[in-house]
C-alpha angles and dihedrals in degrees: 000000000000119000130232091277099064092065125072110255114216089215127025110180135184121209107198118202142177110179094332096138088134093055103033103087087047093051091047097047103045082050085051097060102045084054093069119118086025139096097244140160127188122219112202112198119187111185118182091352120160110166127085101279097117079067097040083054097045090056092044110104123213124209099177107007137071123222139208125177121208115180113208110204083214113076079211115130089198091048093053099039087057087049092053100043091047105025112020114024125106125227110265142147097251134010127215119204118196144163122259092229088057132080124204122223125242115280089022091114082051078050105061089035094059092035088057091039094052090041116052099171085054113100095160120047112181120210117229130234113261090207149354145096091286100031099101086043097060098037097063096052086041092064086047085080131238097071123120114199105200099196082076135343131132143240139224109242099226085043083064100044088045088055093053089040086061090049084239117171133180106227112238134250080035099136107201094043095136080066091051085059092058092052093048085047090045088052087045083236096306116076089177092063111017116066107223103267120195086219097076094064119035133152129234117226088208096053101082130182127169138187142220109262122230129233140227095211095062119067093216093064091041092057088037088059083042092059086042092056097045091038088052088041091059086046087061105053084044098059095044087055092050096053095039076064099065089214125093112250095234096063084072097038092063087090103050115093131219 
């Protein structure tokens, strides 16, 4: 009898989480409902994780989806993502990336499919923010084209295969590597011969993901904000000394290995 991996999933997703154990059932569950009506299977990858979420996990009930948990010993996204698109992940038509401390909103798995479906030269379609100060915002540059929202966005299944056919990794400790995807996507993996063409990544209105707000008033999300700002301040500099560079990073990552 053949087991689940030897059928084409429609949806493969990675949840990636670092201490999220707060967040983790409501992800999985949000993710669990959008999948209904879908072949989908959740891959829960905890890198570098030392709270109690593998017991969270093992008490979360699933009524649509499948789920498997992987635990990383590096707290390192780039490490785990090239763990997932080479190791982990199952075979599937389209695969959704998203951040343990986000939830997705019901159809927006209907979403990314018919964005992909409606827009052939797209590899990479970003989810936009349900609420927030800055959700509109974003959202508006989001559907310009070109913008990759890591918190949740998905990815075309070919576009994937063609990335580990290159032998393309993201190096890791690199901290806005979801961003580095979006430009390999917008190169359509060679920079030295493909323009960077908006029509690569593009975002979907009715794919929807939020996000807990922090408050002023509890130390943990305050040091959590701290970690963000330092974490997003590092981002930056990387990304000044890529591009003072001239060359993408990735053309240098295809020989490190996971």
């Amino acid at each position: 009898m053949q087991t689940e991996k030897a059928f084409e999933l429609d949806f493969d997703i990675a949840v990636y989480a670092v201490n999220e154990d707060r967040f983790l059932a409501s992800c999985i569950k949000s993710i669990d409902a959008a999948s209904e009506g879908f072949r989908a299977h959740i891959n829960v990858i905890l890198n570098g994780t030392t709270d109690d979420s593998i017991s969270t996990l093992q008490h979360t009930t699933l009524s649509h989806a499948k789920m498997t948990v992987y635990y990383l010993g590096i707290a390192d996204k780039a490490n785990a993502i090239n763990q997932y698109i080479y190791k982990l992940r199952n075979k599937a038509h389209f695969y959704i990336s998203m951040d343990a401390y986000a939830t997705i909103a019901p159809g927006s798995l209907s979403a990314f499919r018919d964005a992909f479906e409606m827009n052939s030269d797209a590899h990479i379609v970003s989810a936009v923010p349900l609420r927030g100060r800055s959700a509109e915002t974003v959202t508006r540059m989001s559907l310009q084209g070109g913008v990759v929202n890591g918190q949740c966005y998905g990815m075309r299944g070919h576009f994937v295969d063609h990335v580990v056919a290159a032998g393309i990794r993201l190096p890791q400790y690199l901290y806005r590597v979801d961003g580095l995807l979006g430009s390999i996507a917008a190169h359509n993996t060679d920079p030295l011969r493909n323009p960077w063409d908006n029509r690569r990544i593009i975002a979907s209105k009715d794919a929807k993901f939020s996000i807990v707000p922090l408050s002023i008033f509890s130390f943990r999300d305050i040091l959590r904000q701290f970690k963000r700002e330092i974490k997003q301040s590092r981002g930056f500099l990387e990304n000044q000394a890529i591009k003072s560079n001239y060359l993408p990073i990735w053309l240098y990552s295809s020989a490190r290995k996971c």
